[in-house]
C-alpha positions as CSV (number, residue, x, y, z in Angstrom):
1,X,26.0,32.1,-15.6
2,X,24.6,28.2,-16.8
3,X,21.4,28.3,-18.1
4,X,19.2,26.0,-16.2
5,X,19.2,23.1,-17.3
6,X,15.1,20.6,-17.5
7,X,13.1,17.7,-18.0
8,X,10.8,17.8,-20.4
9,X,7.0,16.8,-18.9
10,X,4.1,15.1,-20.5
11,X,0.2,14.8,-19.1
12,X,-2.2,12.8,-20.9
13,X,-6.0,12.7,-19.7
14,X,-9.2,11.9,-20.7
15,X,-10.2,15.8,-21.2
16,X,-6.6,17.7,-21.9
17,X,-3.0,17.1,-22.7
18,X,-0.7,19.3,-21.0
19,X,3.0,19.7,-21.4
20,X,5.9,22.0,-19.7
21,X,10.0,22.2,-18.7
22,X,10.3,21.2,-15.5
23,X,13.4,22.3,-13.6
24,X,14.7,20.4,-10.8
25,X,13.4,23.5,-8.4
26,X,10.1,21.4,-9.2
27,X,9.1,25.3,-11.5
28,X,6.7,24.6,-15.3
29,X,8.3,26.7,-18.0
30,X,6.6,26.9,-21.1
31,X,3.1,24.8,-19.8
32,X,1.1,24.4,-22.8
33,X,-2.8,22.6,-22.1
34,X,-5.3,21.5,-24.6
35,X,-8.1,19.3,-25.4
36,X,-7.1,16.0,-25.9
37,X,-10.1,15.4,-28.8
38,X,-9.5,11.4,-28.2
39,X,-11.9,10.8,-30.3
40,X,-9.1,11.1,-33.2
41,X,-7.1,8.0,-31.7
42,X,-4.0,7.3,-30.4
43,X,-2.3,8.5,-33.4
44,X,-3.3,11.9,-33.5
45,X,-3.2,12.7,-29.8
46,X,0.0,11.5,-29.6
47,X,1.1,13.4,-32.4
48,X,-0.5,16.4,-31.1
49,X,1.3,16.4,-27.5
50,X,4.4,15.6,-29.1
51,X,4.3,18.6,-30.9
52,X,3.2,20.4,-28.2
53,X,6.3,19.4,-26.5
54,X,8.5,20.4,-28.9
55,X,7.0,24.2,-29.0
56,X,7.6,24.0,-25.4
57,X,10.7,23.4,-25.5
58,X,10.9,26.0,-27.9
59,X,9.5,28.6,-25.7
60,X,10.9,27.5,-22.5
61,X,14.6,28.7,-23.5
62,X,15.8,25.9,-21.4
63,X,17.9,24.2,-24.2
64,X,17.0,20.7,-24.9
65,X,15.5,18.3,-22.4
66,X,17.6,16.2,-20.4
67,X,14.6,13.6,-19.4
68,X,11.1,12.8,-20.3
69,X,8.6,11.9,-17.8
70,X,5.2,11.5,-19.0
71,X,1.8,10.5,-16.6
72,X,-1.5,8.9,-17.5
73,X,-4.3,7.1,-16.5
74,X,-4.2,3.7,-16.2
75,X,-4.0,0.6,-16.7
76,X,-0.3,1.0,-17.7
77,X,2.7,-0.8,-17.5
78,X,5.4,1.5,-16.1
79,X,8.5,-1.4,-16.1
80,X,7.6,-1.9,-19.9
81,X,6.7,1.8,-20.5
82,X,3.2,1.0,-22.5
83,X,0.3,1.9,-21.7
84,X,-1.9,-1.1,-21.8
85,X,-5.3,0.2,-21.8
86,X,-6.3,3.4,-20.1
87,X,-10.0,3.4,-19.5
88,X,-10.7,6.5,-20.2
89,X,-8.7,6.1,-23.3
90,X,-10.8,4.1,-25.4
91,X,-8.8,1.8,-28.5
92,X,-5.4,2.5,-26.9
93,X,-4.0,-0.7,-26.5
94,X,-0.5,-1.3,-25.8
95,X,1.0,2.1,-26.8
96,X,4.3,1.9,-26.2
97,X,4.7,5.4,-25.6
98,X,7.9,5.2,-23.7
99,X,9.8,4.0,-26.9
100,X,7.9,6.5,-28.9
101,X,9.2,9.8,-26.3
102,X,12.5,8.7,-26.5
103,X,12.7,8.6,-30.1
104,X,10.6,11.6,-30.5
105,X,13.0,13.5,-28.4
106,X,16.1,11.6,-28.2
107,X,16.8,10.9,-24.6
108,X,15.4,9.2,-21.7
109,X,11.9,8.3,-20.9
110,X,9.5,7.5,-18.3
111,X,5.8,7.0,-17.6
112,X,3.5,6.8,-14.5
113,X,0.0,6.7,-13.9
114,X,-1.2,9.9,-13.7
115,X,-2.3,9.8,-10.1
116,X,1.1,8.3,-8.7
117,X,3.0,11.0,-10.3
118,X,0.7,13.8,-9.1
119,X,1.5,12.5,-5.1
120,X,5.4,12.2,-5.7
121,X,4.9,16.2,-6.9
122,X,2.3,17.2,-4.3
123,X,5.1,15.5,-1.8
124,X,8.2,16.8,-3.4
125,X,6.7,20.3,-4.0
126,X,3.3,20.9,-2.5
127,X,0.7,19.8,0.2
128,X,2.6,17.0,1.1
129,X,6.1,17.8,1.5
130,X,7.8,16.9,4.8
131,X,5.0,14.0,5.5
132,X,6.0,10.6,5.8
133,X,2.5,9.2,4.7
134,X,0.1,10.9,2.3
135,X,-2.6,10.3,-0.2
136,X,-3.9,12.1,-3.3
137,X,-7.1,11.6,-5.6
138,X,-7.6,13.2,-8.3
139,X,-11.1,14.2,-9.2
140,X,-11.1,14.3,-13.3
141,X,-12.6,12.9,-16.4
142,X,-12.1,9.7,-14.0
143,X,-11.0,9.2,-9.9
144,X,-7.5,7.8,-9.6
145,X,-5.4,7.4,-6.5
146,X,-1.6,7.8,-5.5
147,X,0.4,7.5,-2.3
148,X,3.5,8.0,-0.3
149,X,4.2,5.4,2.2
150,X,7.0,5.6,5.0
151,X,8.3,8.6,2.8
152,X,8.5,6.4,-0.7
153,X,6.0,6.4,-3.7
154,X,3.7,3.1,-3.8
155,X,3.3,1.2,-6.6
156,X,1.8,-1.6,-5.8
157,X,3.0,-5.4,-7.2
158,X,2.2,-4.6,-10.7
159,X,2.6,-0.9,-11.0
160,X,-1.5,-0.4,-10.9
161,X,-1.9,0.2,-6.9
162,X,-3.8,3.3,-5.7
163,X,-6.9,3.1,-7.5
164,X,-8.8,4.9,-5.2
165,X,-11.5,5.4,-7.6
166,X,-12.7,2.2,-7.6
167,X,-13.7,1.8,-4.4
168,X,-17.4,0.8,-3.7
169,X,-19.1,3.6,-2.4
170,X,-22.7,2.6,-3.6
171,X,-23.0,-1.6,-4.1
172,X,-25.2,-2.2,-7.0
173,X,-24.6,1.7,-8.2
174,X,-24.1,3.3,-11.1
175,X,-21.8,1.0,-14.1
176,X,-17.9,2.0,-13.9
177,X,-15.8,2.1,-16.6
178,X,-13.5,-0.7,-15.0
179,X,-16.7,-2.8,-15.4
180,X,-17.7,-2.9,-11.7
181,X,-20.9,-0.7,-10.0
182,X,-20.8,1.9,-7.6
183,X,-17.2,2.9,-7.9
184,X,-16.6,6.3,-6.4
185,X,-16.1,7.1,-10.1
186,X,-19.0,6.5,-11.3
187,X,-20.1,9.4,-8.8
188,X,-17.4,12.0,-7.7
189,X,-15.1,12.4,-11.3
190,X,-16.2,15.1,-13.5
191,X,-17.7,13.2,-16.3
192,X,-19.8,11.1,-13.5
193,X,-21.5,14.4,-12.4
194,X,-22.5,15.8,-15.2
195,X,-24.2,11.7,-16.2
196,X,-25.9,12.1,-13.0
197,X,-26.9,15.7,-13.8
198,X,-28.8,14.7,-17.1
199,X,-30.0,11.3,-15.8
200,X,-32.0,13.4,-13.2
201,X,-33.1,16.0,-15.9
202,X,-34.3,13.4,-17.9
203,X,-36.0,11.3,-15.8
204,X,-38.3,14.6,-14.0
205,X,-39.8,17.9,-14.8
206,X,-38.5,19.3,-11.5
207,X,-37.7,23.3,-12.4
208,X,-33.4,23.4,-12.7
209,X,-31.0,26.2,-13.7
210,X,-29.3,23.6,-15.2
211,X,-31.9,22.8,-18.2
212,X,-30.9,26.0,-19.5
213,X,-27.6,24.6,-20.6
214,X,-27.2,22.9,-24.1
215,X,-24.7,20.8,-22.3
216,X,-24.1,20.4,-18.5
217,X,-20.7,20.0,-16.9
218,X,-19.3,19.2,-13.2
219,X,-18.7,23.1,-13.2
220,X,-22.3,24.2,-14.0
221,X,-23.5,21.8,-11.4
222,X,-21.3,23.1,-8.4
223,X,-22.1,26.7,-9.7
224,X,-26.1,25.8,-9.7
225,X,-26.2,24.3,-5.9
226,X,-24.1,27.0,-4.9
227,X,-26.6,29.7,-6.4
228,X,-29.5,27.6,-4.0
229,X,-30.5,25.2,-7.3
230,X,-32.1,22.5,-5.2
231,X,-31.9,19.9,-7.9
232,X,-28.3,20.7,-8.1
233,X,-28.3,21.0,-4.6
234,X,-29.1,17.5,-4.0
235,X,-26.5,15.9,-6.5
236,X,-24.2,17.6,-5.4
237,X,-24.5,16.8,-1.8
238,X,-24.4,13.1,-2.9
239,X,-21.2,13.8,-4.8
240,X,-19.4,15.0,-1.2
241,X,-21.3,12.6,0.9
242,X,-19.7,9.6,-1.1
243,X,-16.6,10.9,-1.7
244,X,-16.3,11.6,2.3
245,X,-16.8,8.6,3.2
246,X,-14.6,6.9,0.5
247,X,-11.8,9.2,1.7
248,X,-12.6,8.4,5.7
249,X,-12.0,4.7,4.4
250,X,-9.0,5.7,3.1
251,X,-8.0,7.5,6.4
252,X,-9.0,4.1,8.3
253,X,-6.8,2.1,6.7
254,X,-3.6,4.2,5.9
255,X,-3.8,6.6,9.4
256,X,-1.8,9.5,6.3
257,X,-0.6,12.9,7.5
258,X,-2.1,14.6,4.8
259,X,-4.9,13.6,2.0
260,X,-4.9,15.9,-0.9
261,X,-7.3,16.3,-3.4
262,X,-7.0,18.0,-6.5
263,X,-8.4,17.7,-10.5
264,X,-10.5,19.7,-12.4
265,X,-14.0,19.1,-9.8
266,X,-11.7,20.7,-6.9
267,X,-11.7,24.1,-8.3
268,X,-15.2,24.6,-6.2
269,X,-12.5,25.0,-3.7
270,X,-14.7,24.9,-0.2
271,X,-17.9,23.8,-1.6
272,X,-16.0,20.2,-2.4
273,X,-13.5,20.4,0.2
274,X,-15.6,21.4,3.7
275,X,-17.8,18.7,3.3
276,X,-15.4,16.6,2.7
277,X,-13.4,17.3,5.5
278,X,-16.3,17.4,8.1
279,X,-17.2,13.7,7.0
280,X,-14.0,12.9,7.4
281,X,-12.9,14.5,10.7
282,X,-16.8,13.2,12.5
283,X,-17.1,9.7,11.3
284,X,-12.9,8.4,10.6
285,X,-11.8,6.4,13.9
286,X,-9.0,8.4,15.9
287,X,-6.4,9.1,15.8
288,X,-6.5,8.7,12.2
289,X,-9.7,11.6,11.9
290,X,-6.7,14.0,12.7
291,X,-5.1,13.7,8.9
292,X,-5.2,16.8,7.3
293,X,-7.7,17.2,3.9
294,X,-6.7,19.9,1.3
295,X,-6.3,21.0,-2.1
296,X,-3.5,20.0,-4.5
297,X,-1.3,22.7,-3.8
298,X,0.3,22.5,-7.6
299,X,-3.6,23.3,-9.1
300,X,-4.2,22.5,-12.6
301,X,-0.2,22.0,-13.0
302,X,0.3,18.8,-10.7
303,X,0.3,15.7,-13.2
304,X,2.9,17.9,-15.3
305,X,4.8,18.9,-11.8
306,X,4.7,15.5,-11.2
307,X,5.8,13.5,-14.5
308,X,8.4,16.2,-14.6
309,X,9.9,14.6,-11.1
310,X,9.8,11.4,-12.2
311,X,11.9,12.2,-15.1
312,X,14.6,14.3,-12.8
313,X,14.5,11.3,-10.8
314,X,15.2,9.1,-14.1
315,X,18.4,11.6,-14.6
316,X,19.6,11.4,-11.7
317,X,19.2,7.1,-11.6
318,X,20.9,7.5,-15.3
319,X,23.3,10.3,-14.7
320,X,22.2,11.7,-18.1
């Protein structure tokens, strides 16, 4: 019998790089994740997950790639394949790290901000499939955005639409990377939480689990309001209040089937999601209150899952 044959799959964030073989049952082979350390540049990183893409090829046993499909945050430009300059990718400007795959690995390439990609494989192989309308943020170093529209991945004019992230949530709020205040950002991605956290440890002597901590993450803050730490309590109350009604918004305006979230702040599971949901099925208009809020089915895999379908979809478009 044929060995199977895959896509190669590429995931660069803000916090980790991840990497697997993707076959077209929508399966990682070989998923490789580690810290992206962008303080050493464009140069290294790239370096770095290029290599880790060849070691999983290596281990996957798949035989060589067919397709690469690579996501990240944006601002990119998918036609062009660069990425142009990825906020939470400081000093990469105009990457052109299309080009780059394909001579790395020899065949075809794609990229896709790292949000779109995760909704086409949440809707080809997770939460979403079957739905004709859906919406995904991802909760991460940053808050990005991706949807499926009359059963087809939006794009948007320029390739950028679906930042859900930077929505207003709080006018004259916290500074967002994208140079506006009060983004949902700036309050609901991981890195925003743990700001907040130290901001409020710093600015009172209020008694918090959290001071123990040489350095506070999202993760210690979901732990310590879960464990009844009022201080963490209250920030992260905030944190689902906002992010509710940024996705009820959302629900107004696109009436989806389903919106999932996923990224690393989900894995409180019900903490982030009941909240969430109970905003968004009391306060959205109706019908619309009726769409369905859950986790990304794919977990920690679903920006791989989902460059790895945009580069079975480049296949099938090239007929590598």
């Amino acid at each position: 019998m044929a060995t199977q044959r895959g896509v190669l799959a590429l995931d660069i964030g803000g916090t980790k790089i991840a990497v697997a073989m993707v076959t077209p049952d929508g399966r990682t082979h070989a998923f490789l994740s580690e810290p992206t350390e962008k303080h050493r540049g464009p140069d290294a990183v790239i370096a770095h997950l290029f290599d880790m893409g060849r070691r999983s090829i290596a281990d996957a046993g798949l035989g060589q790639p067919l397709a690469v499909g690579i996501s990240c945050g944006g601002p990119l430009d998918a036609a062009a394949g660069v990425l142009t300059h990825p906020l939470h990718l400081p000093g990469w400007i105009d990457i052109p790290i299309v080009s780059m795959a394909q001579h790395e690995f020899g065949v075809p390439a794609v990229v896709e901000n790292d949000a779109t990609a995760a909704v086409l494989g949440e809707h080809r192989f997770g939460a979403a499939q079957g739905t004709d309308i859906a919406l995904y943020l991802t909760l991460s170093t940053g808050v990005g955005g991706g949807s499926i529209i009359d059963g087809r991945l939006h794009r948007g004019a320029a390739g950028n639409g679906g930042e859900f992230g930077h929505i207003t949530v709080r006018p004259g709020g916290r500074d967002c990377l994208c140079g506006r205040r009060g983004c949902l950002e700036a309050y609901a991605s991981g890195s925003s939480i743990a700001a907040r956290a130290a901001d409020l440890l710093a600015a009172s002597d209020r008694d918090s689990s959290l001071r123990e901590l040489p350095v506070v993450r999202a993760e210690h803050v979901s732990a310590a309001a879960a464990a009844g730490d009022p201080l963490a309590g209250e920030l992260w109350s905030e944190t689902t209040d906002l992010l509710g009604q940024a996705v009820t918004d959302l629900v107004n305006l696109f009436e989806p089937h389903v919106v999932v979230l996923g990224g690393g702040v989900t894995r409180s599971g019900a903490q982030l999601l009941d909240p969430v949901r109970h905003i968004v099925r009391t306060t959205a208009m109706a019908p619309a209150a009726r769409a369905t809020v859950t986790l990304a089915a794919l977990g920690d895999e679903v920006c791989v899952v989902g460059a790895g379908v945009l580069a079975l979809d480049l296949m099938e478009t090239t007929r590598v």
